[in-house]
C-alpha positions as CSV (number, residue, x, y, z in Angstrom):
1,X,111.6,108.0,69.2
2,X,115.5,109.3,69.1
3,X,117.2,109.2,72.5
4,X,117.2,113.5,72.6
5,X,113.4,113.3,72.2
6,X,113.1,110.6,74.8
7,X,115.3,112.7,76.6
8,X,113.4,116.0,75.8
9,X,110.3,114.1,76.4
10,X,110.9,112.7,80.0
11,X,112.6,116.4,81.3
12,X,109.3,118.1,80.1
13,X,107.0,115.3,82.3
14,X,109.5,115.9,85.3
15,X,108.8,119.5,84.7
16,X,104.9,118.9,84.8
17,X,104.6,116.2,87.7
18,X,107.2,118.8,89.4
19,X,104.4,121.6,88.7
20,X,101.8,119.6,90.0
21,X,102.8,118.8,92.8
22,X,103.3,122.2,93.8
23,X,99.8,123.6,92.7
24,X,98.6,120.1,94.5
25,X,100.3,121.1,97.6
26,X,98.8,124.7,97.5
27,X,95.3,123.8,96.6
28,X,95.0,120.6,98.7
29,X,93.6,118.8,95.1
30,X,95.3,115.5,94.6
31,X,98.3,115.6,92.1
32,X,97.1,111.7,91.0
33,X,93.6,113.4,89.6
34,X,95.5,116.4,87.3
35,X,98.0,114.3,86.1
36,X,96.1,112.0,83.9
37,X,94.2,115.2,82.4
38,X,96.6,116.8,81.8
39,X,97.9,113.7,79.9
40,X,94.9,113.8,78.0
41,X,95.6,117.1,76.9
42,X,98.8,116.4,76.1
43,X,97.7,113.2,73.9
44,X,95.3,115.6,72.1
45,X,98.8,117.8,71.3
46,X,99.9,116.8,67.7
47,X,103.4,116.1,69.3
48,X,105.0,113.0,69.9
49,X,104.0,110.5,71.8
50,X,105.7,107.4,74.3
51,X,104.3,103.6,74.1
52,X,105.4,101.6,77.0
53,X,104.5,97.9,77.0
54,X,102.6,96.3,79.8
55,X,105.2,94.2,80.4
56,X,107.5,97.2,81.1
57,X,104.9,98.6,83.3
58,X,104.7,95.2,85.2
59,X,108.3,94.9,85.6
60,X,110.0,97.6,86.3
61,X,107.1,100.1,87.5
62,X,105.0,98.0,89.6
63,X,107.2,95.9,92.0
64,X,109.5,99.3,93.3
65,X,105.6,101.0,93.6
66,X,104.4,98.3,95.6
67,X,107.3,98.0,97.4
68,X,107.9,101.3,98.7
69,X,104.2,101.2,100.1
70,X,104.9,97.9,101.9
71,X,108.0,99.4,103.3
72,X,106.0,102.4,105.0
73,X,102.6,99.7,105.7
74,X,102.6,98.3,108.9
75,X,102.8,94.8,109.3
76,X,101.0,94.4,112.6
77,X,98.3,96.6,111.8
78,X,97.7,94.7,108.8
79,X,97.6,91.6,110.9
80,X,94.8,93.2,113.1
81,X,92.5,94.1,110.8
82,X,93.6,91.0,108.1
83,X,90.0,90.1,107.8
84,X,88.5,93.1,106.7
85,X,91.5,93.3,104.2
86,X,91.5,89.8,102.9
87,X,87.3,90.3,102.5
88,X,88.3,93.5,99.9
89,X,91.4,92.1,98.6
90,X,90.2,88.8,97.1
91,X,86.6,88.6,97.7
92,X,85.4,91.7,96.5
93,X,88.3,91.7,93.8
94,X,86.8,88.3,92.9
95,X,82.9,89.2,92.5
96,X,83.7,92.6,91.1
97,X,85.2,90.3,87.9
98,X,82.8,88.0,87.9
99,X,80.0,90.3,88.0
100,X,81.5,92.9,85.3
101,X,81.3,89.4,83.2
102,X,78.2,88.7,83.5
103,X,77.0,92.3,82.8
104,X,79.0,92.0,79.4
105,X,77.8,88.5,78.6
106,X,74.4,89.3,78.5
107,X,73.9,93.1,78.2
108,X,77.2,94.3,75.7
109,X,76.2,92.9,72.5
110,X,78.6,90.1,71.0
111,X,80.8,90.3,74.0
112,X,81.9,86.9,75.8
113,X,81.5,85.7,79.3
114,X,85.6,85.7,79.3
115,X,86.1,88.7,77.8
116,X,83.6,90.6,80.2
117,X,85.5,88.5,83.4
118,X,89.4,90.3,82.1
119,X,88.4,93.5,81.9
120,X,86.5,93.0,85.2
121,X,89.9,91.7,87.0
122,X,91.8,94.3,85.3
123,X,89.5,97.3,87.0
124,X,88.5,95.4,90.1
125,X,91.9,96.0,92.1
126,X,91.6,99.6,93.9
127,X,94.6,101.7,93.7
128,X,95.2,103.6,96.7
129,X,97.7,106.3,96.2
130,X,95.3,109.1,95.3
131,X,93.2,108.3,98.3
132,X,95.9,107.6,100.7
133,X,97.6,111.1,99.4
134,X,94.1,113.1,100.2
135,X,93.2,110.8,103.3
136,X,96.6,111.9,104.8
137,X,96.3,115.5,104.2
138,X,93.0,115.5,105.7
139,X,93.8,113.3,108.7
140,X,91.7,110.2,107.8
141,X,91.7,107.6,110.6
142,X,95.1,105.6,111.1
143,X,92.8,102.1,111.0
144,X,90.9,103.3,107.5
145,X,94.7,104.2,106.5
146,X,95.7,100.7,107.1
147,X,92.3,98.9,105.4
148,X,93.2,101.2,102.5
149,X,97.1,100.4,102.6
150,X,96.6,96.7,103.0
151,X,93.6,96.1,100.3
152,X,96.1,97.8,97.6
153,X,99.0,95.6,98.5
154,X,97.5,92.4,98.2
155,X,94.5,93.2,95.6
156,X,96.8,93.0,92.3
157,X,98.1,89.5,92.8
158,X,94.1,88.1,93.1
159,X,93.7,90.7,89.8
160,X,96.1,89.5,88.0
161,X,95.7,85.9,88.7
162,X,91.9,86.5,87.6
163,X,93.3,88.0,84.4
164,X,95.3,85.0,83.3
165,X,92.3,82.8,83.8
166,X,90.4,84.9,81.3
167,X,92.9,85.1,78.9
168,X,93.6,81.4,78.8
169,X,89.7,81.1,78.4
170,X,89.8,83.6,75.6
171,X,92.2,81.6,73.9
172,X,90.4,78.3,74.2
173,X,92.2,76.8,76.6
174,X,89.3,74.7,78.7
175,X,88.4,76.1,82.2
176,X,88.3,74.2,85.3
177,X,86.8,75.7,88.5
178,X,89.3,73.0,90.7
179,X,92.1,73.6,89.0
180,X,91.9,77.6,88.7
181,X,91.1,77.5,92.9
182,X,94.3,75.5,93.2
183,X,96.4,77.1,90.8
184,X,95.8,80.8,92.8
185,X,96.1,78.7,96.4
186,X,99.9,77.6,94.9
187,X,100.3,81.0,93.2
188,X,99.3,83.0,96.8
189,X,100.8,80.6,99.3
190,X,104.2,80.3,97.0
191,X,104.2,84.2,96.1
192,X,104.2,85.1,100.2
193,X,106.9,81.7,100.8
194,X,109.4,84.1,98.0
195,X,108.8,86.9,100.0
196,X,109.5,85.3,102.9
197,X,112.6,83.8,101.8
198,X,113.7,87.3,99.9
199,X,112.9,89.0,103.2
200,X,115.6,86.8,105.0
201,X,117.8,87.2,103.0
202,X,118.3,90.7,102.7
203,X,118.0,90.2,106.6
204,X,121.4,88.0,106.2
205,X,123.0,91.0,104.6
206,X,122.6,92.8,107.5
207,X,126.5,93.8,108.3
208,X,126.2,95.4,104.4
209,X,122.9,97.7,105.7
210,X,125.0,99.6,107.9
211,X,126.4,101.6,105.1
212,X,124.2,103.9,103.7
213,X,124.6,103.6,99.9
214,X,125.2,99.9,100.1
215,X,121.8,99.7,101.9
216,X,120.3,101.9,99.0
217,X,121.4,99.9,96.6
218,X,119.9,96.1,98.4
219,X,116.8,98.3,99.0
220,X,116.3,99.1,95.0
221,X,117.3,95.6,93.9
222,X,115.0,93.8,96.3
223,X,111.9,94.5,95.0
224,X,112.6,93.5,91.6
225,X,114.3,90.3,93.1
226,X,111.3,89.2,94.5
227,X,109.6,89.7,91.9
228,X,111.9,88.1,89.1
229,X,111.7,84.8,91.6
230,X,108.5,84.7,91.7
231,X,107.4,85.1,88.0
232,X,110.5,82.5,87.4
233,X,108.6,79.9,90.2
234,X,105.6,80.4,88.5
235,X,103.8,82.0,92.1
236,X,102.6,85.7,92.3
237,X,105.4,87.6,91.8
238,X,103.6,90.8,93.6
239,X,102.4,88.8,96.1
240,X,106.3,88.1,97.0
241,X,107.3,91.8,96.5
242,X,104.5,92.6,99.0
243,X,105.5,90.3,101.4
244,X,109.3,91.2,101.2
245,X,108.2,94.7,101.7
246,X,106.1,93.9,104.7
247,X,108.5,91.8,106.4
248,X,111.7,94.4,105.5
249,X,109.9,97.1,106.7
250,X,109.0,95.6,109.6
251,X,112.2,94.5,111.3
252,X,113.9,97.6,109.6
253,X,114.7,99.5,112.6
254,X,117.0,96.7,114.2
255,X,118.3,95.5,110.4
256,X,119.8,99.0,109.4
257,X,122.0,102.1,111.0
258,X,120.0,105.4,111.2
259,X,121.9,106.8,108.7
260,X,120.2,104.3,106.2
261,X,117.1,104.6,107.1
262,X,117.3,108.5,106.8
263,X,118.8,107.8,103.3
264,X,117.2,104.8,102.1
265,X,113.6,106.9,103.1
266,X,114.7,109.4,101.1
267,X,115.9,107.4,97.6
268,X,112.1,105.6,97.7
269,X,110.2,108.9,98.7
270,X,112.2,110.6,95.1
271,X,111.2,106.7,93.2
272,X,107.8,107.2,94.7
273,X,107.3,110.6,93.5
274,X,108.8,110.6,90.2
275,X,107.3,107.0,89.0
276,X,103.9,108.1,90.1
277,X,103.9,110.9,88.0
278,X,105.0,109.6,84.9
279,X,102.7,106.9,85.6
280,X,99.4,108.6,85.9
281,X,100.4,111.6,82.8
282,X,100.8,108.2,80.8
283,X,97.7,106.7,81.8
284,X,95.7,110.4,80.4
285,X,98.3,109.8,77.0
286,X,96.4,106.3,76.0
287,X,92.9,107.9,75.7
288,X,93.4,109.1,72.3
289,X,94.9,106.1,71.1
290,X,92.3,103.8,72.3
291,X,89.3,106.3,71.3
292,X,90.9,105.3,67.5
293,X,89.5,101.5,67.8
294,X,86.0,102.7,68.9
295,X,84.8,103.9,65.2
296,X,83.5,100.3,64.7
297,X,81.5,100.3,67.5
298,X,77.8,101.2,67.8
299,X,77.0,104.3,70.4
300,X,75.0,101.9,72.1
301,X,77.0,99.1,72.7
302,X,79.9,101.8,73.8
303,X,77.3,103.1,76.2
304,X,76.4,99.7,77.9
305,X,79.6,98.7,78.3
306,X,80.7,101.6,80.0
307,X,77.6,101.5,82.0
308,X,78.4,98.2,83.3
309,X,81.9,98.7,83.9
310,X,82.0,102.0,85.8
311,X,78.5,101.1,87.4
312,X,79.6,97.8,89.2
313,X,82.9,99.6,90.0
314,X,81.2,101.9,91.8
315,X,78.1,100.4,93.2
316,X,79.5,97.1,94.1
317,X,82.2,98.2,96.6
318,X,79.8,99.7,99.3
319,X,77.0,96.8,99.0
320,X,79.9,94.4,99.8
321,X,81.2,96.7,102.6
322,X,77.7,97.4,104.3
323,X,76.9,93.2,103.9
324,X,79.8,92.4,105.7
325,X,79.3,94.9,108.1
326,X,75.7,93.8,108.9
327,X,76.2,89.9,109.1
328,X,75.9,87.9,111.9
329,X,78.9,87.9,114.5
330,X,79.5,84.6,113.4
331,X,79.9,84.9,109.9
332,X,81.4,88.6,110.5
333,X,84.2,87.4,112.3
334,X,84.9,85.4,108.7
335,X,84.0,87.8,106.0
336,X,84.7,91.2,107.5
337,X,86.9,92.8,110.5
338,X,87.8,90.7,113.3
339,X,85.6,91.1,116.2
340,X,89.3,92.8,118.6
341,X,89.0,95.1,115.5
342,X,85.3,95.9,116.0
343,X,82.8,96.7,113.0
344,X,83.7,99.5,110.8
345,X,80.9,103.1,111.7
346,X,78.8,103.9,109.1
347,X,80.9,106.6,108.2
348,X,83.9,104.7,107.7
349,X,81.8,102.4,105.6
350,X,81.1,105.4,103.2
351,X,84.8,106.7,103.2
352,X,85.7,103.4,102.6
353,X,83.3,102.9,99.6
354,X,84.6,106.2,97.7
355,X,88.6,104.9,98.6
356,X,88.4,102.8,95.6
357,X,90.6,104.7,93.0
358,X,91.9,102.7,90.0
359,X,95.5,103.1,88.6
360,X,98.4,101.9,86.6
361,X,97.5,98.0,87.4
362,X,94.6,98.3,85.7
363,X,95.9,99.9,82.5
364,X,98.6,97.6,82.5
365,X,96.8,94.7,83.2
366,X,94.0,95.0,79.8
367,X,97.0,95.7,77.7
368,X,98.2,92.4,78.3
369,X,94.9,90.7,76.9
370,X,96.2,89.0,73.8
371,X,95.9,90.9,70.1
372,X,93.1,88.4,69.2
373,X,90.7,89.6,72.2
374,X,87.4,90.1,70.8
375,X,86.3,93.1,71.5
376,X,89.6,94.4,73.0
377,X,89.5,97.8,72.0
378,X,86.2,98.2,73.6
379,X,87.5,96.9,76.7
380,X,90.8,99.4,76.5
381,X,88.6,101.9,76.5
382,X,85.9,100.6,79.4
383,X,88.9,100.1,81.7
384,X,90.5,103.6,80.7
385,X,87.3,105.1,81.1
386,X,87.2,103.3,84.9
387,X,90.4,104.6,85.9
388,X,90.0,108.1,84.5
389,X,86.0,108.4,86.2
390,X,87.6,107.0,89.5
391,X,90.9,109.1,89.6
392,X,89.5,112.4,88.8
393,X,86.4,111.5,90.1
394,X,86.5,109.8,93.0
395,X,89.9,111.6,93.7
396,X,89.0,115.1,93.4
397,X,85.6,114.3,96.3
398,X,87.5,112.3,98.6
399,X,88.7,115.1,100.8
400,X,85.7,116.9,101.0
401,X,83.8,113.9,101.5
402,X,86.1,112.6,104.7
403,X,85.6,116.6,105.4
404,X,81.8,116.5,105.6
405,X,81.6,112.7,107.2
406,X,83.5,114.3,110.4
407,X,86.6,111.3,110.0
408,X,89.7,112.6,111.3
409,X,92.7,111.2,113.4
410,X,92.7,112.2,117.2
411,X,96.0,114.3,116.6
412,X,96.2,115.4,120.2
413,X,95.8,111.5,121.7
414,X,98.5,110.4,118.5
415,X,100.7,113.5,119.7
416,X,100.4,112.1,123.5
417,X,101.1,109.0,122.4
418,X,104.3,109.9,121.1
419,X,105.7,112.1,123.9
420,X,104.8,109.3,126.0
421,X,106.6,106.7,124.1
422,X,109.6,109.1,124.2
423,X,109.8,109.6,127.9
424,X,109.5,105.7,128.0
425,X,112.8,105.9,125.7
426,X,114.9,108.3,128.1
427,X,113.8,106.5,131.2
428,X,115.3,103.4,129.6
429,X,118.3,105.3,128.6
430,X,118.3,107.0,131.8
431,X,118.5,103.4,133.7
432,X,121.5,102.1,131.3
433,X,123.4,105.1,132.4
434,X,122.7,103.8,136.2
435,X,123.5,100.8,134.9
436,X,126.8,102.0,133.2
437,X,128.1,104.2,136.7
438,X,127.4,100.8,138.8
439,X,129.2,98.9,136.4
440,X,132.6,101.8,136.8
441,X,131.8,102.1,140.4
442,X,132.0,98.6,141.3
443,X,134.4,96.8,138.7
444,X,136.4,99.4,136.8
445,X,138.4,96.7,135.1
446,X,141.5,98.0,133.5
447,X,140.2,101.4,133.5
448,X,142.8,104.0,135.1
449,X,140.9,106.0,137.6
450,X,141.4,108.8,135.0
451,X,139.8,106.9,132.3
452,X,136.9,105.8,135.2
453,X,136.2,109.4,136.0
454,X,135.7,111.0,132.5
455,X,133.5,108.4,132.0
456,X,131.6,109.5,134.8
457,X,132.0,112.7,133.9
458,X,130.4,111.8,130.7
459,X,127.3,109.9,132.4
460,X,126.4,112.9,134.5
461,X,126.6,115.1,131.4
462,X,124.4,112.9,129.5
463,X,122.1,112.4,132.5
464,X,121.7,115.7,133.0
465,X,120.6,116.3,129.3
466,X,117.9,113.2,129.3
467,X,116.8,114.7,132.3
468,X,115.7,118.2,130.3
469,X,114.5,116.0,127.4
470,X,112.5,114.4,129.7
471,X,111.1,117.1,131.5
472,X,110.0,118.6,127.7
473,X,108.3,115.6,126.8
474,X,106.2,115.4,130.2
475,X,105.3,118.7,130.1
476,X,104.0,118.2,126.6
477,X,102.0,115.4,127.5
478,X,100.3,117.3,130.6
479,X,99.2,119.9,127.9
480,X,98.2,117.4,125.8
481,X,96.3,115.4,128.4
482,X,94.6,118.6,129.8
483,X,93.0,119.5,126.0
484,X,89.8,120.5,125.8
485,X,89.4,120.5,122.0
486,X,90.4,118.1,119.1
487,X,92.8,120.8,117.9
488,X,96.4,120.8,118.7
489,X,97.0,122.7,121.6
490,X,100.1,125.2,121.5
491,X,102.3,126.1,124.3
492,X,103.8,129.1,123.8
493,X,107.4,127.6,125.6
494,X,107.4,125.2,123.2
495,X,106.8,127.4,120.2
496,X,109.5,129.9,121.2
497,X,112.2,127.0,122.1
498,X,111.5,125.8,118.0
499,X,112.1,129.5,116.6
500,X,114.9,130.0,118.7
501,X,116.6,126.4,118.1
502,X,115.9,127.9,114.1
503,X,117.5,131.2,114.5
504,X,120.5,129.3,116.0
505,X,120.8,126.8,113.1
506,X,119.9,130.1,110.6
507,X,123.2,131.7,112.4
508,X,125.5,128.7,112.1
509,X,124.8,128.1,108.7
510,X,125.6,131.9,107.7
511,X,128.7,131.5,109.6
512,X,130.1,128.4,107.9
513,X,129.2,129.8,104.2
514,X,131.3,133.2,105.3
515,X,134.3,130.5,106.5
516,X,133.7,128.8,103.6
517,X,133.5,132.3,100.8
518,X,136.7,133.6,102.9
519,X,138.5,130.1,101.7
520,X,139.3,129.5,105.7
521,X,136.8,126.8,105.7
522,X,137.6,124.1,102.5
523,X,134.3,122.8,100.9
524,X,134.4,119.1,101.8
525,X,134.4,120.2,105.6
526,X,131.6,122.6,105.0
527,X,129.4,119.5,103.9
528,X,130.4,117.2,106.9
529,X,129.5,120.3,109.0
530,X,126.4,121.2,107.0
531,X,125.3,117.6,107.2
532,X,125.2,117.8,111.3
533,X,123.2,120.7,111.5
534,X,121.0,118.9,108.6
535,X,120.0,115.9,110.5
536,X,119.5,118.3,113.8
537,X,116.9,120.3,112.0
538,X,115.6,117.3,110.8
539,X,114.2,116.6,114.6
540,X,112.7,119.4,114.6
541,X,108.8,119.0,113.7
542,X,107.7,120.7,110.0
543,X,104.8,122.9,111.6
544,X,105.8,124.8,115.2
545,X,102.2,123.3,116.7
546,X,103.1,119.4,116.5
């Protein structure tokens, strides 16, 4: 393929995902179940055609994916419901494998215990982004957010680590039950030791992360840093992108200016977007390449595999979640949530079960069996199949399913909970001020009593505007707290203050492009000034009832 039709090629998917998205965002269907149909569609097209290897996928589309999740994951939340997480993320991941094998080994005809156990780790690890994408839009639970978020950060590195076990074993290389326990204890424990240490030291660049595009650019290398390490220490390299992610995103707020953050949110959100899309239109492209390598294959034995692929997929998940949700106390407190977490409803067992979308991991991960894979294209195809039936599938009847189990967020005790962190945030600023006058009041240093008195000046003009702030934010929480109904409540104060503070910004906007057409105005001052009003607007909430 010439670099124009490359070129060609890549503005015509940024077209699509671009299209997508908007008919996604107008008919609430997620953009990660068209996407790969359209691919399909598209691979059915006699036009041409773009092969990535899995090794590109791997390295340069996985780690910034993973990343940017950690980044937005929450570390402590993680940490309270680790159990429950850890139980999905290499338990599950684990049996899901091992029982896929088994199904092959004696049901698909001619297929090996080894062969059955790859494709089992390449489909076992859950991708969450097309059920995270609907679960947000339809106000799933924070907690079932976080079980979700958590089980797709850490499942790939048990998948993968599964995978090269079968592959040695499909190559002949003697298996040894000790030494593949070790070998993913050193491969974990070292992959979250490189995160660690990656983590620390993009905390040691700290003084850099004040500047905006400097902190873009440590942001987009770290990932792949950790990564590289990793692979080159012979540990889980996406165990240590994970972890770097995790521990980043976590001390974040102290580590970088605001004007980072803003930015840096913004360059991953675009990554996020764009790689995603390309991703699943490329998974949908494969199908009729892989259907090629079938023609050898009886109907029957296409059949049973499938079966036993998408079957144990789809069954396994929720017999795993209802056992560990029905054990003992004892052995829950080991195998499922903690017991400060508390067992996970029925309902958020089924939500749960039918959050277990499959995605570029697993594509990428069967590509990588080796070339003398018996069977492979029959196992391309099962884990194709798996990803497609889950995406569309699964990602199309998640919504309505979270719709019809009754599962949604308390909005108005999350919106209380925010105006109450806020006034906590102007009484503490409030009290530095006091803390500030005493200070000019009682030791003015080498101020001049000119100096002393604009600053107090100052203090009681900022005082006086935390003192508003504060008075919106506790009347806000009274509404809130007096709510009858699950539903936002809307105050009609409130409402008018946001369409008048947009009217305002609407006026000085006009005003600046007429300064700017007249040529009184030049245009690098109308972008500092248009950046002001930018980043006010930006406080403003995107729908007038939050």
């Amino acid at each position: 393929m010439g670099a124009e039709t490359l070129l060609l090629f890549a503005l015509a998917a940024v077209a699509v995902v671009v299209a997508v998205r908007w008919f996604a965002g107008r008919t609430g269907l997620p953009a990660a179940a068209i996407l790969p149909v359209l691919g399909i569609v598209y691979g059915l097209l006699p036009a041409p055609d773009i092969t990535l290897e899995p090794e590109i996928l791997l390295t340069f589309v996985l780690p910034p994916l993973l990343y940017s999740t950690a980044l937005d994951a929450s570390l402590m939340a993680i940490r309270r419901n680790v159990r429950i997480v850890v139980s999905l993320s290499v338990i599950l991941v684990l049996i899901t494998a091992l029982a896929i094998g088994a199904g092959f080994h004696h049901l698909v005809a001619g297929a090996s215990l080894a062969a059955g156990i790859a494709v089992g780790a390449a489909v076992a690890p859950p991708d969450p982004v097309a059920a995270l994408a609907v679960g947000r839009r339809v106000g799933l639970p924070q907690r079932l957010v976080t079980i979700i978020q958590g089980e797709g950060l850490l499942n790939d590195a048990t998948a993968l680590t599964i995978l090269s076990f079968a592959s040695a074993a499909i190559l002949g290389d003697k298996f040894s039950a000790t030494a593949a326990v070790v070998r993913f204890v050193v491969a974990a424990v070292g992959g979250a030791a490189v995160g660690a240490v990656v983590a620390v030291g993009v905390g040691m660049l700290r003084p850099l992360n004040r500047d905006p595009l400097t902190a873009n650019a440590i942001s987009l290398a770290t990932p792949f840093a950790a990564y590289l390490l990793g692979e080159h220490l012979h540990v889980s390299g996406v165990l240590a992108v994970v972890v770097a992610g995790l521990v980043v995103g976590h001390h974040a707020p102290r580590a970088a200016s605001g004007a980072s953050r803003l930015q840096t949110s913004a360059v991953w959100r675009l990554v996020d977007f764009l790689l995603e899309g390309f991703v699943f239109l490329y998974i949908g492209q494969q199908l009729p390449d892989v259907l090629q390598g079938l023609r050898r294959y009886e109907t029957s034995t296409i059949v049973t595999a499938v079966l036993v692929s998408v079957g144990s997929v789809l069954l396994i998940r929720p017999v795993w979640l209802l056992l560990t949700q029905s054990l003992p106390r004892s052995l829950h407190s080991r195998l499922g949530t903690g017991q400060h977490a508390g067992k996970l409803t029925g309902r958020e067992v089924t939500a749960l079960s039918w959050a277990g979308t499959r995605g570029v991991i697993s594509l990428a991960a069967v590509f990588t069996l080796p070339r003398i894979t018996p069977d492979r294209d029959l196992l391309l195809f099962c884990t194709l199949t798996v990803v497609l039936v889950t995406l569309v599938g699964q990602g199309l009847t998640f919504g309505p399913l979270v719709r019809r189990l009754g599962l949604r967020a308390d909005a108005v005790d999350e919106a209380r909970l925010r105006n109450e962190a806020r006034s906590a945030s102007v009484r503490a600023a409030l009290e530095r001020l006091d803390d500030l006058a005493v200070v000019i009041g009682e030791k003015p240093g080498r101020r001049s009593a000119e100096d002393a008195a604009a600053e107090m000046e100052a203090i009681q003009v900022m005082r006086g505007l935390l003192n508003q702030r504060l008075a919106r934010y506790q009347g806000r929480i009274d509404l809130l707290q007096n709510a009858e109904s699950p539903e936002m409540p809307v105050s009609p104060r409130y409402e008018a203050a946001l369409r008048v503070r947009r009217a305002a910004m609407d006026a000085q906007r006009e005003e600046l492009l007429r300064w700017r057409d007249a040529g009184t105005l030049p245009d690098e001052g109308l972008r500092v000034l248009e950046r002001e009003l930018d980043h006010e607007e930006r406080l403003l909430p995107e729908r007038p009832s939050r």
